[in-house]
C-alpha positions as CSV (number, residue, x, y, z in Angstrom):
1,X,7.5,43.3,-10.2
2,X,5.5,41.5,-12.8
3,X,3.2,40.8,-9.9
4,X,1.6,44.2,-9.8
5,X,3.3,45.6,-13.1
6,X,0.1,45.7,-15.1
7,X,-2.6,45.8,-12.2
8,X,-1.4,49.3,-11.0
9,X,-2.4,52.3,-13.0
10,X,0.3,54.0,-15.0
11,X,3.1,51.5,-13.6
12,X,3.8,49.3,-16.6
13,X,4.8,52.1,-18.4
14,X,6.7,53.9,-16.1
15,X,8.8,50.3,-15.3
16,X,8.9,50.7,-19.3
17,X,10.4,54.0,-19.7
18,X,7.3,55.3,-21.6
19,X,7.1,58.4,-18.7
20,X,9.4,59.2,-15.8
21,X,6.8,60.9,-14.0
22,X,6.0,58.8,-11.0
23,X,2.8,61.0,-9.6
24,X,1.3,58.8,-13.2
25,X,1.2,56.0,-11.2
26,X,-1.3,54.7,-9.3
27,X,0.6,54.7,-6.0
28,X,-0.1,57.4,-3.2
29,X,0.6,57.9,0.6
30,X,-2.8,58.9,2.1
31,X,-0.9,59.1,5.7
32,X,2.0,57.8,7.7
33,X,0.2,54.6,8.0
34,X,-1.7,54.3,4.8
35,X,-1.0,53.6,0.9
36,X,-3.6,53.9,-2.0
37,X,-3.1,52.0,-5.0
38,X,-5.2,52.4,-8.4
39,X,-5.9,49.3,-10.0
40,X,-6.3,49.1,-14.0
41,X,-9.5,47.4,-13.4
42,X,-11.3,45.2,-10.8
43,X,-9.1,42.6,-9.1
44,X,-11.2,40.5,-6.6
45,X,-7.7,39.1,-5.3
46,X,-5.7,42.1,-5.0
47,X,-5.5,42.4,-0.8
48,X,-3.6,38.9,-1.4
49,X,-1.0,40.9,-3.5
50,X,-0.2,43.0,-1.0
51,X,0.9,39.7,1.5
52,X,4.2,39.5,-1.2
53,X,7.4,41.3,-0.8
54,X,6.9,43.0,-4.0
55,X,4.8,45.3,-2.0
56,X,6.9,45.5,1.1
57,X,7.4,48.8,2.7
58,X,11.0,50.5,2.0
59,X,12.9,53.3,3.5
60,X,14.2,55.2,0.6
61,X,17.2,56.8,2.6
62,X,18.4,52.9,3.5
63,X,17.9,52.4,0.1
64,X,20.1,55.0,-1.5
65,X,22.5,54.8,0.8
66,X,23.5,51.5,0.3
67,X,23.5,51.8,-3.8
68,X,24.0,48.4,-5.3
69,X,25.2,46.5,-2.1
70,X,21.4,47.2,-1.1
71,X,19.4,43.6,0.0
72,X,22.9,41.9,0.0
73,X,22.7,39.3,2.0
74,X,25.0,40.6,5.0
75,X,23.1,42.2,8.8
76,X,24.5,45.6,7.4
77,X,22.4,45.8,3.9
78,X,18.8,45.0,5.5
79,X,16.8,47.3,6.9
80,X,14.5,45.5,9.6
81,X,11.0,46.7,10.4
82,X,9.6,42.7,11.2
83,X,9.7,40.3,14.0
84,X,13.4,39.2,13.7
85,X,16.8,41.1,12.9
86,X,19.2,39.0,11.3
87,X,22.2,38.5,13.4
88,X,24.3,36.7,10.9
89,X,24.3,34.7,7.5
90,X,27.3,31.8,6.4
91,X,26.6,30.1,3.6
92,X,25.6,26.9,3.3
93,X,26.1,26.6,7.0
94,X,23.9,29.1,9.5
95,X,21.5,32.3,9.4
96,X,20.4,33.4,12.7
97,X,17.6,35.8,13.9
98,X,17.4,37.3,17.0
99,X,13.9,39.0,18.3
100,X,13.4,42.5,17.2
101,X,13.1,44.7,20.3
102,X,11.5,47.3,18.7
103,X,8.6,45.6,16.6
104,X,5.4,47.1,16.6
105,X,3.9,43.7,18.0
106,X,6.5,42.1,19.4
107,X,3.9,40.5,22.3
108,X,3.1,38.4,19.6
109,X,6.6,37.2,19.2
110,X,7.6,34.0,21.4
111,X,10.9,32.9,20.6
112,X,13.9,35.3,21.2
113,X,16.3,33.4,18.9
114,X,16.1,31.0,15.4
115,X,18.9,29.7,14.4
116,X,18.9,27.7,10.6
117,X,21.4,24.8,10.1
118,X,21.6,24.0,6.2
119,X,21.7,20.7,5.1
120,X,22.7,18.9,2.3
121,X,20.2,15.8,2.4
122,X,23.8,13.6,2.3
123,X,23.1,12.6,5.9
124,X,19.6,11.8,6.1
125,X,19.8,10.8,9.6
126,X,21.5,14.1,10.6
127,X,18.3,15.8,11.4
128,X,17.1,13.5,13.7
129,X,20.0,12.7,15.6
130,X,20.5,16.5,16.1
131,X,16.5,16.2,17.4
132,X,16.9,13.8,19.9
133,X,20.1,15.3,21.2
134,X,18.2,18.8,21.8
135,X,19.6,20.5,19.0
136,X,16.7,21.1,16.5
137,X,13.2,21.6,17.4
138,X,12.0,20.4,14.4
139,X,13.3,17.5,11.9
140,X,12.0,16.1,8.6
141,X,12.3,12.4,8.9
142,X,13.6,9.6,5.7
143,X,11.7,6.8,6.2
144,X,13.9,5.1,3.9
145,X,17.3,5.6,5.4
146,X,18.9,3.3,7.6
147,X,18.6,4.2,11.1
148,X,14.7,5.1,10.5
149,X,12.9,2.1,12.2
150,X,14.9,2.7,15.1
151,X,13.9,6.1,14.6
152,X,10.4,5.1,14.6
153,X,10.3,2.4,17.5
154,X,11.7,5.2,20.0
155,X,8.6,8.0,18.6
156,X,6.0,6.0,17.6
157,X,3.8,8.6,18.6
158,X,5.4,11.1,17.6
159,X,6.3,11.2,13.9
160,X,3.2,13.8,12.6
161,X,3.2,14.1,9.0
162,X,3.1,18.6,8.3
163,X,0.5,20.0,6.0
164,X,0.4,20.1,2.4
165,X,1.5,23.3,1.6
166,X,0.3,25.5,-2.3
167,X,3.6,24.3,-4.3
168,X,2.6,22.1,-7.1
169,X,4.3,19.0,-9.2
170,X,4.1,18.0,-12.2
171,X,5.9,15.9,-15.5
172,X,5.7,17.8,-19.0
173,X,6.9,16.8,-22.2
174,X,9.5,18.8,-24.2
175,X,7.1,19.5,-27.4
176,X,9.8,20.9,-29.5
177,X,13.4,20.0,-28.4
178,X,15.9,21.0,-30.1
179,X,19.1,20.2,-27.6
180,X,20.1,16.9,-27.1
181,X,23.8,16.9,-25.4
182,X,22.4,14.3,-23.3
183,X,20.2,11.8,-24.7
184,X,20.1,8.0,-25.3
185,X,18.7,8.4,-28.7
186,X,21.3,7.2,-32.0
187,X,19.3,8.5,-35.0
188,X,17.4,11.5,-36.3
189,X,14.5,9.1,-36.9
190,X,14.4,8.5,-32.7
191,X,14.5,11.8,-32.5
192,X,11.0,12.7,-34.8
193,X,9.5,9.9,-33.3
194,X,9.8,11.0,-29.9
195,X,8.6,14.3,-31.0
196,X,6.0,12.8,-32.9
197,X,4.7,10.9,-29.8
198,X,4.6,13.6,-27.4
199,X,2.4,15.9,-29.3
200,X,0.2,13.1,-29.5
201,X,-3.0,13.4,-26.7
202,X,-3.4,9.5,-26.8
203,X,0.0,9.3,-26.0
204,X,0.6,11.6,-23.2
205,X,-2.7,10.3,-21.4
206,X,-1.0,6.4,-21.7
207,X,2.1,7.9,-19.8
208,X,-0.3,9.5,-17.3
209,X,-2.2,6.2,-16.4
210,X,0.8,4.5,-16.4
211,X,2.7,6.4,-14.0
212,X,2.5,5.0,-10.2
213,X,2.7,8.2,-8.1
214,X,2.1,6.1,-4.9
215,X,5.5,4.0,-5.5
216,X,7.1,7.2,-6.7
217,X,6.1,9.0,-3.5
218,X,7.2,5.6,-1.3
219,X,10.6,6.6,-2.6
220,X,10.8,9.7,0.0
221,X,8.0,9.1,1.9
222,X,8.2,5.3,2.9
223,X,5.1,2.9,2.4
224,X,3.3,4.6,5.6
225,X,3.8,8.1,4.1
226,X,3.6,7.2,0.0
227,X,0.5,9.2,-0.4
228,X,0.6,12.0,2.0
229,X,2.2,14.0,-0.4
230,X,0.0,13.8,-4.0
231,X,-1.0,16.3,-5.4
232,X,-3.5,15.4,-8.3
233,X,-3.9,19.0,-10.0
234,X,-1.7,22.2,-10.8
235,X,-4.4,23.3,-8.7
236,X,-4.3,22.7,-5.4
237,X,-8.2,21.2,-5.1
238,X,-8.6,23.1,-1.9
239,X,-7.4,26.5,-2.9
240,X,-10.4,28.0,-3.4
241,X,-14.2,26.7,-3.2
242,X,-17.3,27.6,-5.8
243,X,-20.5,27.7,-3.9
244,X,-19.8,25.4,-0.8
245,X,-17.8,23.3,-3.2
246,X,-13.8,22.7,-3.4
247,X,-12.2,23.5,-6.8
248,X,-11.0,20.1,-7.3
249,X,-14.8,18.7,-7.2
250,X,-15.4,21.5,-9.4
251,X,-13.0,20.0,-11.8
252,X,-14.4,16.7,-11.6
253,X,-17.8,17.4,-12.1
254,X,-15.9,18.8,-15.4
255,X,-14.5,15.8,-16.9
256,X,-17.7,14.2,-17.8
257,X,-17.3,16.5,-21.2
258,X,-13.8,14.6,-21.5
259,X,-14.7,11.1,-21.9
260,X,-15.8,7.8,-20.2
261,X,-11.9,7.6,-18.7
262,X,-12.3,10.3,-16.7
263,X,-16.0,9.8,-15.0
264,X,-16.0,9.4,-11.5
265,X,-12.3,10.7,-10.8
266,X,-11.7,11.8,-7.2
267,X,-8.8,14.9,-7.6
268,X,-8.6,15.4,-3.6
269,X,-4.8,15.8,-2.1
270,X,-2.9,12.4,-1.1
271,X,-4.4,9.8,-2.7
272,X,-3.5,8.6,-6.8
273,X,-6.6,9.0,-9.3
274,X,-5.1,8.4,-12.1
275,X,-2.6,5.2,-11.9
276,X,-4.2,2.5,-14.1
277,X,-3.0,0.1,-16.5
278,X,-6.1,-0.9,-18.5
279,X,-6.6,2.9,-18.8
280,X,-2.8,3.1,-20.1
281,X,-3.0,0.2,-21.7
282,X,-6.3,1.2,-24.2
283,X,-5.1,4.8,-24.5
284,X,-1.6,3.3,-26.0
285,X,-3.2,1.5,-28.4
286,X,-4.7,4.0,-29.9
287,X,-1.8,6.5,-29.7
288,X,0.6,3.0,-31.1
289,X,-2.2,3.2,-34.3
290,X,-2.4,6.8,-34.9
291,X,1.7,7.5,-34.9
292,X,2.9,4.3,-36.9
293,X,0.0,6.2,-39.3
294,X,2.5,8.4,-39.3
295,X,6.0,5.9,-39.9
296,X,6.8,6.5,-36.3
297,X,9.1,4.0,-34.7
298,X,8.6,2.4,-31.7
299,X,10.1,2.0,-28.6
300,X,9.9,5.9,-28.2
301,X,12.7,6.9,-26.0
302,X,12.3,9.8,-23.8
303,X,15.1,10.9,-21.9
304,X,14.6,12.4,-18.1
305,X,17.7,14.3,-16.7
306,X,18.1,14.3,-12.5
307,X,20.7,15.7,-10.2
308,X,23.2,12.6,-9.5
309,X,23.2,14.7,-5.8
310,X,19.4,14.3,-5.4
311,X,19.0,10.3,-3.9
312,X,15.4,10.3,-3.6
313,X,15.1,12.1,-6.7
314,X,16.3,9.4,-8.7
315,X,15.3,6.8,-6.7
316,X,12.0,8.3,-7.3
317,X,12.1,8.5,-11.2
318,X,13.8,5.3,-11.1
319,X,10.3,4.1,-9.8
320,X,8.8,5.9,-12.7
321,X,10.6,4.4,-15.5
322,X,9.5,0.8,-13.9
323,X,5.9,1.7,-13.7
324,X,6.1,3.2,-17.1
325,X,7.8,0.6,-18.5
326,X,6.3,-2.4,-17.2
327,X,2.4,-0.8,-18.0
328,X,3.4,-0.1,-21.5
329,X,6.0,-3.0,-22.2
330,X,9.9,-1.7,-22.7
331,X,9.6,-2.3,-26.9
332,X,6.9,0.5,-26.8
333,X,7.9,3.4,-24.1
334,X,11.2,3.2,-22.5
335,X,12.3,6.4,-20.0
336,X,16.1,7.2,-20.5
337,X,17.1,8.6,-17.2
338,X,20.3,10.4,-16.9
339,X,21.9,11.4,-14.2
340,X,24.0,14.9,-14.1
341,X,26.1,17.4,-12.1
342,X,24.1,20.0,-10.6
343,X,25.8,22.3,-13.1
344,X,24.7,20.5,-16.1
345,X,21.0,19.6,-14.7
346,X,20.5,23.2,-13.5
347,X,21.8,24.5,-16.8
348,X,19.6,22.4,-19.1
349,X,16.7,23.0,-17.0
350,X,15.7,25.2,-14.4
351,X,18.5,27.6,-15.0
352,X,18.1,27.1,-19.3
353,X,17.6,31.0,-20.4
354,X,15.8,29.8,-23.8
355,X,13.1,27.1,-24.7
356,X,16.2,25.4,-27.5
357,X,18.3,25.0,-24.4
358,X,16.0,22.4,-22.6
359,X,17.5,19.3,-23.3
360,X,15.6,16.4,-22.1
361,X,11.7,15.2,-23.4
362,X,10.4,15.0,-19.7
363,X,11.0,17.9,-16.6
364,X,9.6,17.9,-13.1
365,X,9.0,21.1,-11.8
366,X,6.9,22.8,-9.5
367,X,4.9,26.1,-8.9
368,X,3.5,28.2,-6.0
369,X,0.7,30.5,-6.0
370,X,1.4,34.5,-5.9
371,X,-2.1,35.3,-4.9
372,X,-5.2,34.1,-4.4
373,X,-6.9,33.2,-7.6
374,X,-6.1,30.3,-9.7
375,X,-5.6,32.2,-12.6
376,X,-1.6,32.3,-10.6
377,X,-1.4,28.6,-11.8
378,X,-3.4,28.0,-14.8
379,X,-1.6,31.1,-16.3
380,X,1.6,29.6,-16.6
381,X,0.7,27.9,-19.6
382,X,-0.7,30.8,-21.4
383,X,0.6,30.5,-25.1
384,X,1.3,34.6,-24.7
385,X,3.1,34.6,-21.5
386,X,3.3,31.5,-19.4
387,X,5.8,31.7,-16.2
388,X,7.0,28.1,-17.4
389,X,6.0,27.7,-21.1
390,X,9.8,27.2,-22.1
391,X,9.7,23.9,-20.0
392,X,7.3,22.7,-22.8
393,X,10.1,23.9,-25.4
394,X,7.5,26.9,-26.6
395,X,8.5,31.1,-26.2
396,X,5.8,32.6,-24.8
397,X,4.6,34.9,-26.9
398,X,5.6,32.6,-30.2
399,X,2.1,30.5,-31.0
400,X,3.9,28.1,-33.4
401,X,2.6,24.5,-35.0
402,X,3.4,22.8,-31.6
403,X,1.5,24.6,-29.7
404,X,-1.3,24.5,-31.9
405,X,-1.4,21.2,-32.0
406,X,-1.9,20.5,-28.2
407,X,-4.6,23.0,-28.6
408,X,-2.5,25.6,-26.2
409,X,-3.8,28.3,-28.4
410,X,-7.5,27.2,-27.2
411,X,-6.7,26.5,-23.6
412,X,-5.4,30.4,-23.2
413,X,-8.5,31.3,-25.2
414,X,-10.1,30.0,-21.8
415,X,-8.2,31.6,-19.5
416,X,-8.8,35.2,-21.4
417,X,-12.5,34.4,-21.1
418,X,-12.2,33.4,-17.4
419,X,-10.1,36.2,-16.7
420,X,-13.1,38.3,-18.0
421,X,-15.3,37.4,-15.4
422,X,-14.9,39.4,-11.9
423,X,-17.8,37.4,-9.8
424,X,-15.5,34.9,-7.8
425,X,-18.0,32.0,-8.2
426,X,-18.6,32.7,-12.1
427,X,-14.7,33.5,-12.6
428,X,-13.8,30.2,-10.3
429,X,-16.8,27.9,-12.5
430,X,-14.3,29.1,-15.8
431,X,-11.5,28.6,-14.9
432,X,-12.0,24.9,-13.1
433,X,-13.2,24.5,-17.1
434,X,-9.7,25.0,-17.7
435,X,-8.0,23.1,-15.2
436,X,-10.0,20.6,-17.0
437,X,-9.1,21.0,-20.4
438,X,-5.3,20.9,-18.9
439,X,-5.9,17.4,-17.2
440,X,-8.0,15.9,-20.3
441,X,-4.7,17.1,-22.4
442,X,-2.2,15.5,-19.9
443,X,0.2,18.3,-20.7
444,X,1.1,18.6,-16.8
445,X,0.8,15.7,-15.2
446,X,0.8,16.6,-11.2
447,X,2.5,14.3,-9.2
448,X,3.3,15.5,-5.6
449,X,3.0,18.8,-3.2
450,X,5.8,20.1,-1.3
451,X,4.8,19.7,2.8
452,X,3.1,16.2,3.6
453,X,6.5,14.7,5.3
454,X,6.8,13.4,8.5
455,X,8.7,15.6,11.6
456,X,9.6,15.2,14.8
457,X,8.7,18.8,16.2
458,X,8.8,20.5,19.4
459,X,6.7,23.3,17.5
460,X,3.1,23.9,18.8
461,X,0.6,23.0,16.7
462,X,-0.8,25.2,14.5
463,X,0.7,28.4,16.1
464,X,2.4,29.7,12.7
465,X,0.3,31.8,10.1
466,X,-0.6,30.1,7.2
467,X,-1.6,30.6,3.7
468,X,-1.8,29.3,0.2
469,X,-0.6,32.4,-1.5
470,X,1.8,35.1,-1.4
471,X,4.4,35.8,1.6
472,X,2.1,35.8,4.8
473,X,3.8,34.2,7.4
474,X,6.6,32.4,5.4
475,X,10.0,32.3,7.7
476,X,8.7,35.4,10.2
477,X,8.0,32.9,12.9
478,X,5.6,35.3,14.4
479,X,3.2,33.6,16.5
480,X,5.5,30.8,16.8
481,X,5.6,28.6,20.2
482,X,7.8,26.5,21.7
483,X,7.0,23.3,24.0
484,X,9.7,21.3,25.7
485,X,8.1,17.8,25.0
486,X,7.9,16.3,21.2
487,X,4.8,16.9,20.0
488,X,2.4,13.9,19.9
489,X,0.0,12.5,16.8
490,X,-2.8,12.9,19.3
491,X,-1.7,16.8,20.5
492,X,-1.4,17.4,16.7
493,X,-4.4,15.5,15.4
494,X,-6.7,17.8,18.2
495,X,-4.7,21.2,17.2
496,X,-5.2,20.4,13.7
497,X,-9.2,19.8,13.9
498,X,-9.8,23.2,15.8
499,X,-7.8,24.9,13.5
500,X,-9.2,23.4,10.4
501,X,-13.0,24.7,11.4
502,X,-11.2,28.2,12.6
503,X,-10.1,28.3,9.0
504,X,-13.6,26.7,7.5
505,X,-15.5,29.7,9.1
506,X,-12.8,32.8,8.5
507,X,-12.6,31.6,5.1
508,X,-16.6,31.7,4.9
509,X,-16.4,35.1,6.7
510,X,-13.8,36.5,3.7
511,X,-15.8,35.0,0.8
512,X,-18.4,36.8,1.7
513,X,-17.3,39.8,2.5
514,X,-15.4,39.9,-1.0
515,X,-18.8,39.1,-3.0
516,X,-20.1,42.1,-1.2
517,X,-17.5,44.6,-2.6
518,X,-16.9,42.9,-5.7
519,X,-21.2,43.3,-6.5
């Protein structure tokens, strides 16, 4: 709900309890086929809103009939108005969909059945196996597990590497820990020095030059694929363009303002920008100068928690901690990696209900975009309400001494001024300023993209909708095709150049048509 909570007239406070009279709201049925919504003020990326669930129709008889057990996750608690009815759910085994008979636009529906096998990444050969025996018509390929080159030889022109898709990547440093169950530091002075360190800039941009992301990647993706999946800004650089221009050149024609280090950087998808060792080299030095200033001792020890379930996982922060390490020397920066149970990792991380109960100095999570605008990353570092502010150690809402002192209080200071601005290409210009500022301070540092694997498909091409942002087209499989030969990197190379100029001029088409309402 917090999607729409404060963009809709009157809704915040009747989610609130403030008034119980919904006709306050800014919600009204025009006809059987039409809604209105009233928007507190202008948002230029609104109609991408309505692609999420959030704002997915609901039969209120359904819904009050099934109380509580409503959305369970059983055929008999969904109502189904889509392409597909569920026809049954085990967990951690199956779902299953068949074709909805009655779908408005069920031409445009090609498969009558999907069936979803789970899997556990324990067998990483499992997927392909169950590919070349007919089972699966698609399989994401581990180029580092043992039966891949035999894998390979058989569909060497097959193995087609999918898109990137809008999720994002990135390390952050705990700026004010206050847990530490599980850590490799023995003193209280460890302890203040790695805080210290972390809420140093000098320091933070060392560790960012240091850090190979292309031998990090080659820990999933195999040599051939290291690349395929970097992502070099919370950002994706493509998600929206300024004038003719991507966001991500945007950006770079930013950093000038930042310092000699960062002239010339390239921040396009699949390819490392930042991995240099004279860079993290100089930039240690003068962190190393400034905190012994301040009686901090060195090596500073930062501990890095990982699922003991997730191989490539730790493989890949394994190959972290030897970049790091071996950049920086071992008596100046050494990464403490622990391995945990799910339980534990989840609970002192992703699952942690307060900023005191993240207990490790560096996390690697990931967002996706809820709409269209890049305010839906950039404000997830807002000192006032930032989706993953507690990663950093910090309450939203709380600015305290650490978070003035990375200058977080400035950075949302940008983001208020560019969400000021409704012209797209003025409002896009301010906030690449801040995607700037966020790189300069090397408080995320982006790392990889979910998509960008290699597949062995029997999908066509292309034939799935597609978007960076909100719910269009994820897991409908409207539209989808079939073939009965494994695609080829020629068949998908082709598909992929038409549809990329489709989407060049329906994406000019929509940018200007959105200039013409928002003027």
């Amino acid at each position: 709900m917090y999607l729409v909570q404060e963009s809709v007239v009157g809704l915040d406070d009747y989610i609130n309890g403030k008034t119980k009279d919904f006709s306050t709201v800014g919600v009204k049925a025009i006809d059987d086929q039409t809604v209105q919504y009233t928007l507190t003020r202008p948002e230029p990326y609104w109609n991408s809103k309505t692609t999420s669930t959030i704002l997915f129709p609901l039969n209120e008889d359904f819904l009050k009939s099934k109380g509580d057990d409503f959305g369970k996750v059983d055929p008999s608690s969904i109502l189904y108005n889509g392409p597909f009815l569920m026809k049954s759910f085990v967990s951690k085994s199956v779902i299953e969909f068949k074709k909805n008979p009655n779908y408005w636009d069920a031409k445009n529906v090609f498969v009558d059945d999907v069936k979803l096998a789970y899997f556990d990444g324990s067998d990483q050969d499992a997927l392909a196996r169950n590919f070349v025996e007919g089972a699966y018509s698609y399989a994401r390929l581990y180029p580092n597990s043992s039966s891949f080159e035999g894998i390979k030889e058989k569909n060497k022109d097959n193995i087609v590497y999918s898109l990137q898709d809008a999720t994002s990547y990135f390390l952050n440093f705990n700026l004010d820990r206050k847990s530490y169950k599980f850590t490799a530091k023995t003193s209280d002075a460890e302890k203040k020095s790695t805080q210290e360190a972390v809420l140093n800039k000098n320091f933070r941009q060392a560790i960012n030059f240091a850090y190979d992301r292309t031998a990090y990647g080659a820990q999933s993706q195999g040599e051939d694929g290291a690349t395929k999946i970097l992502r070099n800004l919370v950002v994706p650089p493509n998600f929206v363009s300024i004038n003719g221009k991507d966001f991500g050149e945007v950006v770079a024609s930013k950093m000038v303002n930042y310092g000699k280090e960062w002239q010339g950087i390239n921040f396009a998808d699949a390819q490392d920008p930042y991995y240099n060792p004279e860079k993290a080299k100089a930039k240690f030095a003068e962190a190393k100068k400034e905190l012994q200033a301040k009686g901090v001792q060195f090596p500073i020890h930062l501990d890095k928690s990982v699922d003991l379930t997730n191989k490539a996982e730790i493989q890949g922060i394994n190959s972290m901690k030897q970049s790091i390490e071996s950049v920086l020397g071992a008596d100046n920066v050494v990464i403490d990696v622990h391995q945990l149970s799910t339980e534990d990792f989840d609970n002192t991380s992703y699952l942690a209900q307060t900023a005191a109960q993240k207990d490790y100095d560096l996390y690697n999570g990931g967002w996706s975009a809820d709409y269209q605008d890049p305010s839906s990353y950039l404000e997830i570092f807002n000192v006032k309400s930032g989706g993953v502010l507690q990663n950093l150690g910090l309450e939203p809402g709380e600015v305290n001494d650490k978070a003035k002192a990375v200058g977080l209080d400035t950075y949302t200071q940008m983001l208020e001024d560019a969400n000021k601005e409704q012209d797209p290409a003025k409002r896009y210009e301010k906030y690449a300023e801040a995607q700037a500022w966020l790189v300069d301070s090397s408080l995320a540092i982006p790392n990889v993209s979910l998509g960008g694997t290699p597949t062995l498909r029997k999908t066509v091409p292309f034939s799935s909708p597609f978007s960076l942002a909100g719910n269009k087209g994820v897991e409908s499989y409207k539209y989808l095709k079939l073939q009965d030969k494994t695609v080829t990197k020629d068949e998908y190379e082709k598909a992929k150049e038409k549809w990329m100029k489709e989407k060049e001029e329906s994406n000019k088409k929509a940018q200007e048509e959105l200039a013409k309402h928002v003027k």
